[in-house]
C-alpha positions in Angstrom: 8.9 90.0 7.4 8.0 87.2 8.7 10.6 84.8 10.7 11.5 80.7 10.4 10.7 78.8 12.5 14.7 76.9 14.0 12.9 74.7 16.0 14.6 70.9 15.4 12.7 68.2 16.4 14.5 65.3 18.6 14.5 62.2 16.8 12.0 59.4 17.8 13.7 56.4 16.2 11.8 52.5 15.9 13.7 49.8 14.1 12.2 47.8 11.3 12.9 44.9 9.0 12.1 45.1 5.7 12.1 42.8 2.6 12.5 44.3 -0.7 11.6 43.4 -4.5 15.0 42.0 -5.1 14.9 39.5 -1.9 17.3 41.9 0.2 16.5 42.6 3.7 16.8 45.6 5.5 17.3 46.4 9.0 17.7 49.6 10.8 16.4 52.7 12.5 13.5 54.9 11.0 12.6 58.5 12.4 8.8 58.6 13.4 8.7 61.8 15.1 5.9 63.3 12.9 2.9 65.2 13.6 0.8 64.2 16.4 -1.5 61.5 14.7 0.7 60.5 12.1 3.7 59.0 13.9 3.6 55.6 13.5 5.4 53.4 11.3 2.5 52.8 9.1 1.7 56.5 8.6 5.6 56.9 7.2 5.4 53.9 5.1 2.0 55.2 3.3 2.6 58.5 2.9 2.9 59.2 -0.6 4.1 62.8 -0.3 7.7 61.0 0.8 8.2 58.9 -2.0 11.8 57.7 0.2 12.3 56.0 3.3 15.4 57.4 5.0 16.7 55.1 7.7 19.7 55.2 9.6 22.3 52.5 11.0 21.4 49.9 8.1 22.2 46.2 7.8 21.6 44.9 4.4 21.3 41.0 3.5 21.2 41.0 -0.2 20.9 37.2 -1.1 23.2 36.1 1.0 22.2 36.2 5.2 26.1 35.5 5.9 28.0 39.0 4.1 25.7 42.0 5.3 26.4 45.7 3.8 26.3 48.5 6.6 25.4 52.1 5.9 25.0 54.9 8.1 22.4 56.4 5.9 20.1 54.5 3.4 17.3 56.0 1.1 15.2 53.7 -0.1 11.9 53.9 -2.8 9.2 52.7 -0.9 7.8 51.0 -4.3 10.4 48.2 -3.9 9.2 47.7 -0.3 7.2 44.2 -0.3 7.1 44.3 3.4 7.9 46.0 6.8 7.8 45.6 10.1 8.8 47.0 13.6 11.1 45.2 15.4 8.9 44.1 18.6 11.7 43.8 21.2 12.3 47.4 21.4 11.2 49.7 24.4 
């Protein structure tokens, strides 16, 4: 019989900002900690075998900039993405 592979993979997180079909924006953490070639933020965004984008310590602006939601854990559809991108101050 043959055995599973246990092995967990560490978590390689990037934050991005999103804006979605509704006009909310989304900030938080994404895992890209993939196979070797396809670990970029682009290569989770366009894979269409994941049809969610899990992300992790969320802020959520919808409509209004000055009462942001907070979730530990958001799924989101990535056909209500309009746009994404990394948040260039991180290491």
């Amino acid at each position: 019989m043959g055995e599973k592979d246990n092995t967990v993979k560490k978590m390689r997180t990037r934050i991005i900002r999103l804006k979605l079909v509704d006009g909310t924006l989304v900030n938080g953490q994404v895992n890209i900690n993939r196979d070797e070639g396809y670990d970029r933020l682009s290569d989770l965004l366009a894979n269409p075998t994941d049809p969610f984008l899990i992300m992790y310590n969320v802020t959520a602006h919808p409509g209004n900039i000055d009462n942001p939601i907070r979730y530990k854990t958001l799924f989101i559809n990535k056909v209500h993405i309009i746009w994404a991108e990394p948040d260039e101050e991180q290491k």
